[in-house]
C-alpha positions as MATLAB code, in Angstrom:
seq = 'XXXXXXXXXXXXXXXXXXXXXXXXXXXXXXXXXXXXXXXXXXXXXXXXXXXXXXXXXXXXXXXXXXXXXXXXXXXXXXXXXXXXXXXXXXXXXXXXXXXXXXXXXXXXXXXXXXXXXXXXXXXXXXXXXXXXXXXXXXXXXXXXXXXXXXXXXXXXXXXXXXXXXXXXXXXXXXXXXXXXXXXXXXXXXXXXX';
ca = [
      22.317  -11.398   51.950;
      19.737   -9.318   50.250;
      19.551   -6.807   52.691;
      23.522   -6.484   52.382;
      23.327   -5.688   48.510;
      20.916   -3.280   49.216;
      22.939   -1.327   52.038;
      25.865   -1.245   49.239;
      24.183   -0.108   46.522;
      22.382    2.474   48.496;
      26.403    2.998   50.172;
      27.315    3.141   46.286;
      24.602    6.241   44.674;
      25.822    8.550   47.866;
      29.106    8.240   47.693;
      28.562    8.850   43.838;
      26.777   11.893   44.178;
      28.925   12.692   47.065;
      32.104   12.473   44.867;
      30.035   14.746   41.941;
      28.756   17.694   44.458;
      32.692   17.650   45.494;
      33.991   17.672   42.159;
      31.481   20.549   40.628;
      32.851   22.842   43.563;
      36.167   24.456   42.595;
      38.407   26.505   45.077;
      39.753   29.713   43.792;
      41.888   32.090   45.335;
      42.807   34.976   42.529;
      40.504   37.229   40.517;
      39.551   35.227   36.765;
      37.166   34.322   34.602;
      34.245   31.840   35.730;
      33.392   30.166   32.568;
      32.275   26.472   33.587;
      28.630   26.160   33.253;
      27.231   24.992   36.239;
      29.911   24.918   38.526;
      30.302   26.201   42.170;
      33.206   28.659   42.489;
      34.203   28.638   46.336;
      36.644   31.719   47.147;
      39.207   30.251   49.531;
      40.958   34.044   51.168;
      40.989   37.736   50.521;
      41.660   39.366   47.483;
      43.098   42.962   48.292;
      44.513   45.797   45.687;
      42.738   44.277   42.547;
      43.463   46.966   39.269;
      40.861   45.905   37.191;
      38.071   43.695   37.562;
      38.215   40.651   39.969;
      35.186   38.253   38.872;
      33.967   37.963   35.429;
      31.342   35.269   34.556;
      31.061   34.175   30.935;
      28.256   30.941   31.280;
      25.324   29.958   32.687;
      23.738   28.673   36.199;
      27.256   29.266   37.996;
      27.554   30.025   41.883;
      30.149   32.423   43.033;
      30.607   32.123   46.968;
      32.763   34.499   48.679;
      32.910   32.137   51.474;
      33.197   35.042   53.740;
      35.820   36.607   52.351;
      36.951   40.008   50.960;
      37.386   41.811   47.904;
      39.265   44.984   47.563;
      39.913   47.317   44.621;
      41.852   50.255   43.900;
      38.456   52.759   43.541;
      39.559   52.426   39.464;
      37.053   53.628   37.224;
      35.021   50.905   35.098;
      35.855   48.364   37.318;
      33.967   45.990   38.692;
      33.867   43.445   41.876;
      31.661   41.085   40.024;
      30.580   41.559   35.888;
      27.952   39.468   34.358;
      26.621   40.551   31.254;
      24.166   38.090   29.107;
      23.849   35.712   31.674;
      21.007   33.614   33.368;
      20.575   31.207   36.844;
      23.338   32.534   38.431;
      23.885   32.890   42.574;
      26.703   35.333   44.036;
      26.603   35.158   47.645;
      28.756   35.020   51.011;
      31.313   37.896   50.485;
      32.368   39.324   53.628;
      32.713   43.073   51.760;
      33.162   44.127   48.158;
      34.585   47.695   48.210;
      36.703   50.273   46.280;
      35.444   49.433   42.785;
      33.709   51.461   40.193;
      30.575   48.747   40.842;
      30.403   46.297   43.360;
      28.080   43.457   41.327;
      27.120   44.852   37.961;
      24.471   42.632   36.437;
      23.836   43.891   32.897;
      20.976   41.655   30.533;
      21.198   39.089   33.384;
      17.911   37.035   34.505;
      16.826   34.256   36.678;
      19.339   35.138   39.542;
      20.145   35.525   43.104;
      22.324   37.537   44.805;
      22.374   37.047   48.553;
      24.017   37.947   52.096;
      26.609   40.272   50.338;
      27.899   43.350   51.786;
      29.148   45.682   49.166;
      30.215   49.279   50.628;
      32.659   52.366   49.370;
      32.520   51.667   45.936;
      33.063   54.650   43.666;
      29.879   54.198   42.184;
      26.913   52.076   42.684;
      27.075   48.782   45.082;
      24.641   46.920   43.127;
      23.276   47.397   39.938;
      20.532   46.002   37.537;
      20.490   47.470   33.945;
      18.069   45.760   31.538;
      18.095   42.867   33.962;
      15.082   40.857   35.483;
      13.466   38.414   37.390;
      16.061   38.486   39.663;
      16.003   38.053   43.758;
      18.291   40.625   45.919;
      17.796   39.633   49.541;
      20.008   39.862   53.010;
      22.719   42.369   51.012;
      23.896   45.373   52.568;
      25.272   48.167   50.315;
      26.653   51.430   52.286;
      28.660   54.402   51.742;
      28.966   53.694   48.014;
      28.751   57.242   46.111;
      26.178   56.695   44.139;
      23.567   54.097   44.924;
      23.464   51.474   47.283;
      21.252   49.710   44.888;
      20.299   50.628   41.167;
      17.761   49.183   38.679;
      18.223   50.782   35.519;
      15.300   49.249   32.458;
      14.900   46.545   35.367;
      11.428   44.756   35.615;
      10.180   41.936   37.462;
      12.829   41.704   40.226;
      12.236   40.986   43.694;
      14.328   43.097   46.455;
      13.920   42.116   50.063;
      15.819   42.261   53.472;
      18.315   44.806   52.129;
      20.131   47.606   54.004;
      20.695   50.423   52.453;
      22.212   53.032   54.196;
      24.768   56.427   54.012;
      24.849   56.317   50.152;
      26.149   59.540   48.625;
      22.789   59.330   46.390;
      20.352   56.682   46.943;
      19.993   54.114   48.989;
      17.854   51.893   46.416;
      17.175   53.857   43.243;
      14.568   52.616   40.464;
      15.083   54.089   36.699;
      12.762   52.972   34.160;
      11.712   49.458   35.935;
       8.404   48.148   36.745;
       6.694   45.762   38.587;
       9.576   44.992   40.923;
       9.202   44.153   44.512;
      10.596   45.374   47.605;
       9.556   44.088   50.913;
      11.807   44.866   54.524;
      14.110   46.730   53.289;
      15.965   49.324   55.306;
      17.098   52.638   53.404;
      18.617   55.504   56.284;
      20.267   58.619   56.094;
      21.031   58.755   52.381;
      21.532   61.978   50.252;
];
């Protein structure tokens, strides 16, 4: 009998935590605002056309998952695939392309993130950028053919770039402006201007 409390208790905490880990991720399937701290945003399909900026996130420790999916602009200036500004502990990762913004991810005063196995090409500007941003981890992203830079640090320190490709940029591939102590390890930078 004591054995069979046991096995439902035990039976009792996972589906618990089950139920929580399902309930923290929500499916989206338009461009908007991610503003619940500490959720898991999970994009569900494509999001082609977009005038404007598709993902804005307002809070902390959020992950944005592409899912392997797509977003598209309309090569608008001052747009932006993903905008985070003031933000810390957050993870973008999984999107299938990011193209024909101004920026692909702009990360501006943002620390204590990770953005991961992204590919952001033919944006009208940079694919991913860093201003004033740091301790940060870019790794398994590829950023070509934007016309800028495929990746920009701009006042960046302390950030850790690794496993990136980098490649046909009308500028650079990855571009450092004022930033120290940064790391880059394995990343591939070809035939940019």
């Amino acid at each position: 009998m004591k054995n069979k409390k046991i096995f439902l208790v035990v039976v009792l905490i996972f589906s618990v935590v089950f139920a929580l880990n399902f309930a923290s991720a929500v499916s989206i399937t338009t461009c908007q605002t991610l503003s619940t701290a500490g959720a898991t945003y999970v994009l569900q399909n494509d999001i082609t056309g977009i005038v404007g900026t598709c993902f804005t996130i307002t809070a902390d420790n959020i992950i944005l998952d592409g899912n392997g999916h797509i977003i598209s602009g309309s090569d608008t200036l001052i747009t932006y695939g993903v905008y985070i500004s003031g933000r810390n502990n957050l993870t973008i990762k999984n999107f299938k392309n990011i193209t024909d913004f101004y920026r692909g991810i702009y990360l501006k005063t943002t620390n204590n993130s990770l953005i991961t196995n992204n590919t952001v090409n033919s944006n009208t500007n940079n694919g991913i950028e860093l201003s004033t941003s740091s301790n940060n981890t870019l790794t398994n992203n590829t950023v070509n053919s934007n016309s800028q830079y495929g990746i920009y640090l701009y006042s960046s320190s302390n950030n850790t770039l690794k496993n990136n490709i980098a490649n046909s940029n009308s500028q650079y591939g990855i571009y450092l402006y004022s930033s120290s102590n940064n790391t880059l390890k394995n990343n591939i930078a070809n035939s940019n201007n």
